[in-house]
Structures are given as C-alpha cells and as structure tokens.
C-alpha positions, 0 to 999 in steps of 0.5 A, a space after each residue: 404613476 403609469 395607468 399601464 403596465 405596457 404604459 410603464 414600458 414605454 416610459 422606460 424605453 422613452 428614457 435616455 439616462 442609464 441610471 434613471 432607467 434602471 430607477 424607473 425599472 425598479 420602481 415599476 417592477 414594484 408596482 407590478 409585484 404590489 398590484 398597482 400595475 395589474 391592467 396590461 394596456 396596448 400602448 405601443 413602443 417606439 422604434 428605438 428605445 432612448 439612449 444617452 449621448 454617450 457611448 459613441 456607438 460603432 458598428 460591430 466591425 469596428 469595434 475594438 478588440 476585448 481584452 482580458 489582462 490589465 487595467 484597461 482590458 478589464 474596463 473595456 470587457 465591463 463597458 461592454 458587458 455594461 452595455 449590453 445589460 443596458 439594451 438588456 433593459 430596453 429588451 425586456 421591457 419591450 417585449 411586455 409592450 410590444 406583443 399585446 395582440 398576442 393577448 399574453 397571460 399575466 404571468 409572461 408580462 411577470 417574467 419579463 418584468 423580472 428580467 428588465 428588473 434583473 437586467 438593470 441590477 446587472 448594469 448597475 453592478 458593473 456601473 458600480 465596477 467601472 467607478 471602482 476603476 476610475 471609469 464610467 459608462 460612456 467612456 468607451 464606444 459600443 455597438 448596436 448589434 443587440 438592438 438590430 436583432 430585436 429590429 428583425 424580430 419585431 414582426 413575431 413573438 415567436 421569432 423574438 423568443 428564439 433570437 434573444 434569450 433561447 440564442 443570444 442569451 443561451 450564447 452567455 450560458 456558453 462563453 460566461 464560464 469561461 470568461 470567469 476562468 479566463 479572468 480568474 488566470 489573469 488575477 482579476 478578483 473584481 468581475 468574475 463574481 458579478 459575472 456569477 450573478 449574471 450567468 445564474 439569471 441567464 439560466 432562468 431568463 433562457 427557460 423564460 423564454 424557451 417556457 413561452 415559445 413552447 407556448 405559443 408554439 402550442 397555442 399556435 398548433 406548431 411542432 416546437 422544434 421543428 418551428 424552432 429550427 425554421 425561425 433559426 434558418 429565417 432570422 439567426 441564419 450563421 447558426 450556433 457556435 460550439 462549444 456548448 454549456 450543455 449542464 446549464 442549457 439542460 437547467 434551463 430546459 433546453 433540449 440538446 436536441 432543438 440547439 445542438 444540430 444547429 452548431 456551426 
C-alpha cells in the first residue's frame, strides 16, 4: 500500500495498462474514503503519465472524422470518448499530486480522488461497450490534446481549474445532449445511456472545480471573475464555443456571466 496519497497518485500516473490503472484507482479511492490514505505527501508526478503502446496517437489534425451512424461510427465516437475518460484518469490524479505546495484542504485531495474514481468507471463502461462491439481500446488512433492542455497549465492551480473541468469538461456539459439525441435519431440504444452517466459527473466535476477556483481566488486576495477572464485570455485563448448548456452550467454553479462573454 501506498504511504501517501500524493504516493498513490504517482503510482497510477506510473502505470501504463488502462485496466490495471482503473484497479489501482479504485482500490486507492477505497483507501482514501476508509482512511488508510489520510497523509497528503509531497511526492511529485512525472511529466507524463504512463501509456500503453496502443492507440497510436496522432496529432489532432489528423485525426479521423467522428461519425455518428453505423457500426463503425459508433465504435469510433466510444474510443474517442474511451480515451479521453483514460487521460481523465491521469487528470485528476495529477492534480492531487501536483499542487501540494498549495497546502490544499483535505476535502479538495477528496474530490478529485472522486473524479479519478468516476473517470475510471466511465472508461470502463465504454471499454465494456467497445467488447460488446467486437472491439477494444487501442484498435483505433487518439489524440493527445487532453494531455497538452494539462502541460500548459502545470505552472498553476488556478490556471488547471479554469482549463480542465471549468472549459474542457463544462464544454462536455454543452455537446453531451446533443450527442445522446444525435445517437438516439440514428437507433443507437447502447451509448446514449452511458453517456447519461458521464454528462451527470460532469456537472459535479465542474462545480468541483469552479468550488476551488473560487477558493483560492479567495485565499489568493483575487476577483473570481475577473481572474477567470485573464487565465482564459493567458491559457485557452480560442475563447468559448456557443451554444451553451446554460440549465447544467447553473447546476454546476457557473456563472452566465463569468463564461457567456467569452463565447466565440
């Protein structure tokens, strides 16, 4: 057993095989919540999170097109979808492990123990998915776009709250419904509902980290939205893309006014 928690996080970002990461995940969260995992640690992360041999990864330009109808269009939207709940994983546990100088409360390293937790249940459902179709994680090429984001934003707390769950996940909160209706047209019965559970974790891991930015926008003496708006222009300078899902935004208590004048 891992002495730390932050010694956990490493221990995951350390491994390479998806299925054994989502174990380890899972058996650490239960450490944690029973209190075997109490003391934070300072142990730092690597670079990069380990990854299997298998999706080749691409970059996002070349990726292939999604699509939405057939057998093959639906395995290609699992694998991506797959994919990112994997480099979701790595996500989260990186944030428990990375930011230790900012002397976090204990209930922050609890909530994104949660989300790595939640995001390894989401990849295993859609692995689950993808054997159903006759097909497997790796099968197909991804992209590293998720993880590049975390790159830009390993300097700052702050600045990895705005990126990854207040832009990148609030960004699922906007496209997920669509997609599930999309899916639905098309007579697919097998994804819409994994992808239910997936859009209801976004919400909380948005208000996850919109509750810590507010924090230590707080503790650090800052307006929230106004030092929101500067980290967006500094790190995620495209802006927002509209339409927005702005009834699951507000359960996720984001402010219209902090996101919607940022849509591009």
């Amino acid at each position: 057993m891992s002495a730390t928690l932050s010694a956990a996080a490493v221990t995951v970002l350390g491994t390479a095989a998806a299925f054994e990461k989502c174990r380890l995940t899972r058996a650490f969260a239960a450490d944690r919540a029973e209190g075997r995992l109490a003391a934070p640690g300072n142990e730092a992360p690597p670079p990069r999170p380990a990854r299997p041999e298998r999706p080749v990864l691409l970059a996002p330009r070349e990726m292939p097109k999604r699509a939405y109808g057939g057998e093959k269009g639906r395995i290609g939207l699992i694998h991506a979808l797959a994919h990112i709940e994997l480099n979701a994983i790595d996500l989260a546990w990186d944030m428990v492990c990375r930011f230790s100088a900012e002397a976090m409360p204990g209930a922050f390293l609890d909530d994104w123990v949660r989300v790595a937790l939640d995001e390894a249940i989401h990849f295993e459902m859609l692995a689950g998915l993808l054997h159903r179709l006759g097909a497997a994680y790796g099968d197909l090429p991804a992209h590293d776009g998720l993880w590049q984001a975390a790159e830009k934003t390993a300097d700052d707390l702050m600045a990895r709250l705005v990126v990854v769950p207040m832009t990148l996940e609030a960004r699922g909160l906007d496209t997920t419904p669509t997609t599930i209706e999309r899916l639905t047209r098309n007579g697919d019965d097998l994804t819409p509902p994994a992808l239910e559970v997936i859009y209801r974790d976004e919400i909380r891991h948005v208000a996850a980290g919109l509750r810590w930015f507010r924090f230590l926008a707080e503790r650090r003496g800052l307006d929230g939205k106004a030092e929101y708006h500067r980290l967006m222009a500094d790190r995620f300078p495209g802006g927002l893309k509209p339409p927005f899902n702005h009834d699951a935004r507000a359960e996720a208590g984001f402010p219209r006014d902090w996101y919607e004048p940022l849509g591009r």
